[in-house]
N, C-alpha and C positions, 0 to 999 in steps of 0.2 A: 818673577811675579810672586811677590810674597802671599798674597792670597791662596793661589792654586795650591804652594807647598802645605799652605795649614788645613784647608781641606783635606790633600791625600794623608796628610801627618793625622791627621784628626781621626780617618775611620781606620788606616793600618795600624796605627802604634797604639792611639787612646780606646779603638775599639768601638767607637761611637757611632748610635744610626745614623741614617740620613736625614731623618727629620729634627735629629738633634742638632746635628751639624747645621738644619738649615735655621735654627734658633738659636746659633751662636753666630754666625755669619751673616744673617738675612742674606743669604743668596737662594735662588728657588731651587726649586729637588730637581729641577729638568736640567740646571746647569752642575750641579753637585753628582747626579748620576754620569752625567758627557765627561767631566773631569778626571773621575772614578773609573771610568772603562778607557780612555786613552793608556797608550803602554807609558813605560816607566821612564822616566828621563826628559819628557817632552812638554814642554808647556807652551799653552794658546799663544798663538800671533795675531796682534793686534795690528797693522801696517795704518799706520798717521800718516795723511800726506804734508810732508815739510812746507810748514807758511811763515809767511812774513809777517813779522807783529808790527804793529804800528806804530812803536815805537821808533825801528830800525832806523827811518830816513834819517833823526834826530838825536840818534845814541851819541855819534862823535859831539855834538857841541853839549849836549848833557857832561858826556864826562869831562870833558873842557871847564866848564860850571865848575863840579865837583871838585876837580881838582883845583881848581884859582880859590875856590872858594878851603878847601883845605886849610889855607895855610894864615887864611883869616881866624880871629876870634870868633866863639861859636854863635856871639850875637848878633855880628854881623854878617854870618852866614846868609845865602839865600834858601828860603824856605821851599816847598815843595810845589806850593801855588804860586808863587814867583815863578818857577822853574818851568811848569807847565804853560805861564800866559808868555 
């Protein structure tokens, strides 16, 4: 999480407050103090539960499209709103 590293890099190596830090970031001082006190090496877990985009059902005949359509000239490509109706 590159955020969390610029944070600790910000107040251990540049020296910087915390209210500075939270007008270079806009992150709030309650999340920039929680950051700052967890030990060293360890960064926040975020757990996303894995979903299905709505695409999925339709990805195989997309790239089916795609690729018939590849080998066409680019004018007679099919366009994006073609592909979607």
């Amino acid at each position: 999480m590159g955020m969390y590293s610029k944070v600790r890099r910000l107040f251990y190596r540049e020296r910087l407050s915390i209210s500075e830090i939270q007008r270079r970031t806009s992150l709030s001082r309650n999340t920039i103090k929680k950051w700052l006190k967890e030990a060293e090496g360890t960064e926040p877990k975020y757990a996303r539960p894995p979903t299905v985009s709505k695409i999925a059902p339709f990805a195989s005949l997309i790239q089916l499209a795609l690729q018939t359509d590849s080998h066409r000239p680019k004018k007679e490509r099919r366009t994006a709103l073609m592909l979607f109706k």
